[in-house]
matplotlib code that plots the C-alpha trace (Angstrom):
import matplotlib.pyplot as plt

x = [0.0, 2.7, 4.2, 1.1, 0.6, 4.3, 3.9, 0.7, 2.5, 5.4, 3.9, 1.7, 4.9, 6.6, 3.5, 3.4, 6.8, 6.9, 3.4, 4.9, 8.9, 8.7, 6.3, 6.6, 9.9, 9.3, 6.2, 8.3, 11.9, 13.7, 11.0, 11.2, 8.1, 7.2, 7.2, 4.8, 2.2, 2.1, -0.6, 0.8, -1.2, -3.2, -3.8, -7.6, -7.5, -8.2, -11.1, -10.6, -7.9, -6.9, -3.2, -0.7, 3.1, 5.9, 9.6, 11.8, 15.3, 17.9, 19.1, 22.3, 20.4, 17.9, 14.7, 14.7, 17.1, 15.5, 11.9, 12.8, 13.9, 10.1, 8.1, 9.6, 8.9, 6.9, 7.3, 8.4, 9.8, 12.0, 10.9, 11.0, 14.8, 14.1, 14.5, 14.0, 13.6, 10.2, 8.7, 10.3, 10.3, 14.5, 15.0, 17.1, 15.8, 17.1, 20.3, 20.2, 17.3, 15.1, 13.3, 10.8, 9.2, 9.3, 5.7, 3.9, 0.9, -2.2, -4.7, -1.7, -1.7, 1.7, 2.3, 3.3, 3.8, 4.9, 2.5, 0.5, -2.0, -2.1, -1.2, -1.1, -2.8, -1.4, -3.5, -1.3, 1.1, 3.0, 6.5, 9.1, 6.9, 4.5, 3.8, 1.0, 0.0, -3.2, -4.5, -7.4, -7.9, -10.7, -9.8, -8.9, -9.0, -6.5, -8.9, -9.1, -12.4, -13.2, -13.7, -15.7, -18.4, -19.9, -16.9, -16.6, -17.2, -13.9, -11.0, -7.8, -7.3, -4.2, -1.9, 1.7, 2.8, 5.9, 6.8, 10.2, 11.3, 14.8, 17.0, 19.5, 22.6, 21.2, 19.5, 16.5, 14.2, 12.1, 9.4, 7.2, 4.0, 1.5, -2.4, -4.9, -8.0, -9.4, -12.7, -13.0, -11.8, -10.4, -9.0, -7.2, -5.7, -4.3, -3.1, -1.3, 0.0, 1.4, 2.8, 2.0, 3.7, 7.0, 7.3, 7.0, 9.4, 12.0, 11.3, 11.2, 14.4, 15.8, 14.2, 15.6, 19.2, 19.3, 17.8, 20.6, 22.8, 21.8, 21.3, 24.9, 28.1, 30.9, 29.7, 28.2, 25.4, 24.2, 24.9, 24.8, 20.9, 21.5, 24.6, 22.4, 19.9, 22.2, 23.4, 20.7, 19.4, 22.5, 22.0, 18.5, 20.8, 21.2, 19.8, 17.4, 15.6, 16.3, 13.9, 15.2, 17.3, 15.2, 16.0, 15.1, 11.6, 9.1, 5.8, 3.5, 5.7, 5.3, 7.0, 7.0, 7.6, 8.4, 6.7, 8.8, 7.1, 6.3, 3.0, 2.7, 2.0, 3.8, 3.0, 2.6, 2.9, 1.9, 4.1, 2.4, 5.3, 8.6, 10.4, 14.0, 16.4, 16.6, 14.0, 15.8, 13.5, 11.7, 8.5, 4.6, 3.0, -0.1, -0.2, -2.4, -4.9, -5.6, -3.8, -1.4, 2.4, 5.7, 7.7, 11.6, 12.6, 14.4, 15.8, 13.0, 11.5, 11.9, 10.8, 8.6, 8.0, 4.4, 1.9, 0.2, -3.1, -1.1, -0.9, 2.5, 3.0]
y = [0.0, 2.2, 1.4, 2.8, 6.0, 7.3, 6.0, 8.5, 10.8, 11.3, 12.6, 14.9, 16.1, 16.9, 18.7, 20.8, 21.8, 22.9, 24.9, 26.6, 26.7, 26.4, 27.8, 31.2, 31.7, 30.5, 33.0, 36.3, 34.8, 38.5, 40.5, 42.6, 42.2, 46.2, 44.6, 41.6, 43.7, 46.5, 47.2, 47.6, 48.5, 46.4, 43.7, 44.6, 42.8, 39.6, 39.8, 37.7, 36.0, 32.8, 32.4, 35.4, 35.4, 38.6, 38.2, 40.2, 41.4, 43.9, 44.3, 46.8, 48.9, 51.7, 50.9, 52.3, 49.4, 47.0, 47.7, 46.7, 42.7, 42.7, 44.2, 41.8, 38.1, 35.6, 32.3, 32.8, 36.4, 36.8, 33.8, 33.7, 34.0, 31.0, 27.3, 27.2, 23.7, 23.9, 27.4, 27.9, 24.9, 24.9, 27.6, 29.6, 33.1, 36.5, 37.7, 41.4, 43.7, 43.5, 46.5, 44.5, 43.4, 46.4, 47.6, 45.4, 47.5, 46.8, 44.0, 42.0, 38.7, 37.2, 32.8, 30.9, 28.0, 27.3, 27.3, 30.0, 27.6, 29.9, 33.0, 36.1, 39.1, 42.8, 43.8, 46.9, 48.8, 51.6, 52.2, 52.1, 50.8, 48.2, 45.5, 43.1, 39.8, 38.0, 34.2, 33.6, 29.9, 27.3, 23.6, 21.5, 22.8, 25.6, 28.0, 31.7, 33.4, 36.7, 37.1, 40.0, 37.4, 34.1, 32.0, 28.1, 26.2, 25.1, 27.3, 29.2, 33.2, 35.1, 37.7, 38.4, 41.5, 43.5, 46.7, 48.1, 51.1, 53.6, 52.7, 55.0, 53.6, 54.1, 50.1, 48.7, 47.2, 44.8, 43.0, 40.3, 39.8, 36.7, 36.5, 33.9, 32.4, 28.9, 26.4, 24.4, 26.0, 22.9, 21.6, 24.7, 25.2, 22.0, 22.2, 25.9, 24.3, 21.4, 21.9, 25.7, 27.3, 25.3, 25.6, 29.4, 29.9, 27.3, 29.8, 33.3, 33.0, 31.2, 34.4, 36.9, 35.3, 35.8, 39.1, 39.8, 38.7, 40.2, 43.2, 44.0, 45.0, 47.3, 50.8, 51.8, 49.7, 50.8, 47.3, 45.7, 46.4, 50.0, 49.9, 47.7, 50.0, 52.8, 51.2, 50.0, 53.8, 55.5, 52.6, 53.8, 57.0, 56.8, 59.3, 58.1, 59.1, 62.9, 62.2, 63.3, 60.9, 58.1, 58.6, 61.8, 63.3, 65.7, 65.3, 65.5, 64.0, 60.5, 57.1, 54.9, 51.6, 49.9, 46.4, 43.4, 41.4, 42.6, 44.3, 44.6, 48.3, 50.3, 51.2, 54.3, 55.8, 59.4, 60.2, 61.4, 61.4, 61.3, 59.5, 59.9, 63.1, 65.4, 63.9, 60.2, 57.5, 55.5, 57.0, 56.9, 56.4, 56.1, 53.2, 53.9, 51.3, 53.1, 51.4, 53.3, 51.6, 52.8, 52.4, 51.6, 52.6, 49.6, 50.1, 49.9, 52.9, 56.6, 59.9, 62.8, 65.6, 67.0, 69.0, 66.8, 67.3, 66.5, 63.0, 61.1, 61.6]
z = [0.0, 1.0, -2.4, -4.3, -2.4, -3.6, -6.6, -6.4, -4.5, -6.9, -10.0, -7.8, -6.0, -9.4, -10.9, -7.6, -8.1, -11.4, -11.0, -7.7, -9.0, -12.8, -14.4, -12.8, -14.0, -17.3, -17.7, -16.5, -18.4, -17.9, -17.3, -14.1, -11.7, -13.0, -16.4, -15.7, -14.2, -16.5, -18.6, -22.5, -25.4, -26.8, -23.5, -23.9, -27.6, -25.4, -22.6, -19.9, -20.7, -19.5, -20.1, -20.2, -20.8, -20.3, -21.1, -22.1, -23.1, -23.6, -26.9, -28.0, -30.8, -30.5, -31.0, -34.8, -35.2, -33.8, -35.3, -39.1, -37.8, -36.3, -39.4, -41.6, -39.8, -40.9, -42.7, -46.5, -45.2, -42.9, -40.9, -36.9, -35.4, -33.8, -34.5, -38.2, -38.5, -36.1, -37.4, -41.0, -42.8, -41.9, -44.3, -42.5, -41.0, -42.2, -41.2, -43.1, -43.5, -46.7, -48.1, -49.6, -46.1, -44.7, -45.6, -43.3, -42.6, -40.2, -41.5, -43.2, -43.2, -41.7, -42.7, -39.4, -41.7, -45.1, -47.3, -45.6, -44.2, -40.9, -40.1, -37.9, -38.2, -38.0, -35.4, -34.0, -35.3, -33.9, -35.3, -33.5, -30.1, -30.5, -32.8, -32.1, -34.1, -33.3, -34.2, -34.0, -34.8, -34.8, -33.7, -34.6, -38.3, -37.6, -39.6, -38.9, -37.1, -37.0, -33.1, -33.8, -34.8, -33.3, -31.7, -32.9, -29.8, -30.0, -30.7, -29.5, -29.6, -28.9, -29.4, -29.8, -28.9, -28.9, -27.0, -27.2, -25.7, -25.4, -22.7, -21.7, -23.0, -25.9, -26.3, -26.5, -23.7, -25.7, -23.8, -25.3, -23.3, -25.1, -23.7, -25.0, -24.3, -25.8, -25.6, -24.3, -21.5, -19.6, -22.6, -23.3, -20.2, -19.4, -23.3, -22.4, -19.2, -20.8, -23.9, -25.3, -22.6, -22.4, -26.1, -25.8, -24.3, -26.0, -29.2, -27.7, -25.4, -28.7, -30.8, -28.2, -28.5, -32.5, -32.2, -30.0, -32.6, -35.4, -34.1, -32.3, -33.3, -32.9, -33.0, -29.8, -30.0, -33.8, -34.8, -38.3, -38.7, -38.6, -40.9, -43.2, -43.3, -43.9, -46.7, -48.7, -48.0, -50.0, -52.5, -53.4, -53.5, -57.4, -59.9, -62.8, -65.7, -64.4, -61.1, -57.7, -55.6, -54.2, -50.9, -50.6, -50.5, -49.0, -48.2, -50.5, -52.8, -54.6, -54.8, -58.3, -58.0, -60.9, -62.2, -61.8, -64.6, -68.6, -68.6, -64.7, -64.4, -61.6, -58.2, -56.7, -53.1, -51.5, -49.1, -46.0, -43.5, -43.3, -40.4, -41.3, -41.3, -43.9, -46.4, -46.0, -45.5, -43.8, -44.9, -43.8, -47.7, -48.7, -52.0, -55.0, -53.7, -50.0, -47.7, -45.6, -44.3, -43.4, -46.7, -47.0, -50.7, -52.8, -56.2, -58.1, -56.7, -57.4, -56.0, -58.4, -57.1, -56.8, -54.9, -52.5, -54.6, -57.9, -59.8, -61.0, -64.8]

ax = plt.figure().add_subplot(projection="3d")
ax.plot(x, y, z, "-o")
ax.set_aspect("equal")
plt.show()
């Protein structure tokens, strides 16, 4: 009898422990006990949730530097920075900015797999503070929901959500905080407890290591994203077809992007802010079909000036 009851005992012992040791730590992995209980933008996106998650990390590059590595995840982009072979189909993730995924704008649609058979949602953006991805997912088909409709009486909803700030020397403080909710709501928690957590934070400590790496360097803390940056900004620096340098413009002003395929027509952007110095990008653009995003210029594009009212020729 006495044999059965720690046999019993055991397993109960070990789930106490990690519940009372464990799992605290693993849900506040850097953050400061300010940091867990803030409030950040965008916690109210998920009423009464049933799971939440803050970590967080230092990282040597400003917060202008650090930004372009978020806006341009995803699977088939930039991928994750964490283990490829789980979230990216081992193709490895980016190790340099690309212009081309810079453009991510509110309501865009971010593959978590390959073959885009799930993604996130854009749900908030704030450049250079807060980025915020949302699933919303019925089970067990994986399918998106809108949540602002009826909910499938099984599913999972979440967000991902990043918040960086300046720090003094001149870093980042980046703090990741996840909240979800799920039906059935026994099924989702002991799911969350067992296996969503732990695996959380296996890939964001592994994330927040690669971001560290990609983004430091010699420098005092500008790092290679910012020198990357830098550079593809004077490359866009070329004069053509007698139009003003690409990398400079005003507001009002607009941005053609050429076609990359015979007959596909060009592109074309009003420029509604600008967010570097001196007319340098990146800028706040509105795109010839409405939607608005912060815009890094590649080669194909070039600046014309015009009144704001005025059209591109």
């Amino acid at each position: 009898m006495s044999t059965v009851i720690r046999r019993a005992a055991l397993p109960a012992l070990a789930a106490g422990a990690y519940a009372a040791l464990v799992r605290p730590r693993l849900l506040r992995w850097g953050a400061t006990a300010e940091e867990s209980a803030a409030v950040y933008p965008g916690d109210d996106l998920v009423q009464d949730a049933t799971a939440q998650s803050t970590m967080a990390v230092s990282l040597p590059a400003p917060p202008e530097e650090v930004w372009p590595w978020l806006v341009q995840m995803g699977c088939g982009r930039g991928g994750w920075y964490s283990w490829d072979l789980l979230d990216h189909g081992g193709r490895p993730s980016a190790d340099r900015i690309h212009l081309e995924w810079q453009e991510t704008a509110l309501g865009d649609h971010l593959p978590t797999v390959p073959g885009g058979g799930s993604c996130f949602l854009v749900e908030m953006l704030d450049k250079p503070r807060t980025l915020i991805l949302r699933a919303d997912l019925e089970l067990p088909s994986g399918r998106p929901f809108d949540p602002r409709g009826p909910r499938p009486k099984a599913y999972t909803d979440g967000i991902w959500a990043f918040h960086l700030r300046s720090l003094p020397d001149g870093g980042t403080r980046l703090v990741v905080r996840t909240r979800g909710r799920g039906s059935p709501a026994m099924a989702d928690r002991l799911v969350a407890w067992l296996f969503g957590e732990p695996a959380h934070f296996i890939m964001q400590h592994r994330q927040f290591r690669n971001l560290r790496r990609r983004v430091s360097g010699d420098g005092g803390g500008r790092g290679p994203s910012g020198q990357r940056l830098r550079s593809a900004a004077r490359a866009c620096g070329k004069r053509r077809n007698g139009r003003r340098n690409s990398t400079k413009a005003n507001v009002g002003d607009w941005i053609i992007v050429r076609g990359h395929q015979v007959g596909e027509p060009a592109r074309k952007a009003l420029v509604l802010d600008i967010h570097g110095t001196d007319g340098t990008p990146p800028y706040v653009v509105e795109w010839d079909d409405g939607h608005v995003s912060t815009y890094f210029p590649a080669a194909d594009a070039v600046v014309e000036a015009h009144a704001a009212t005025g059209r591109p020729s």
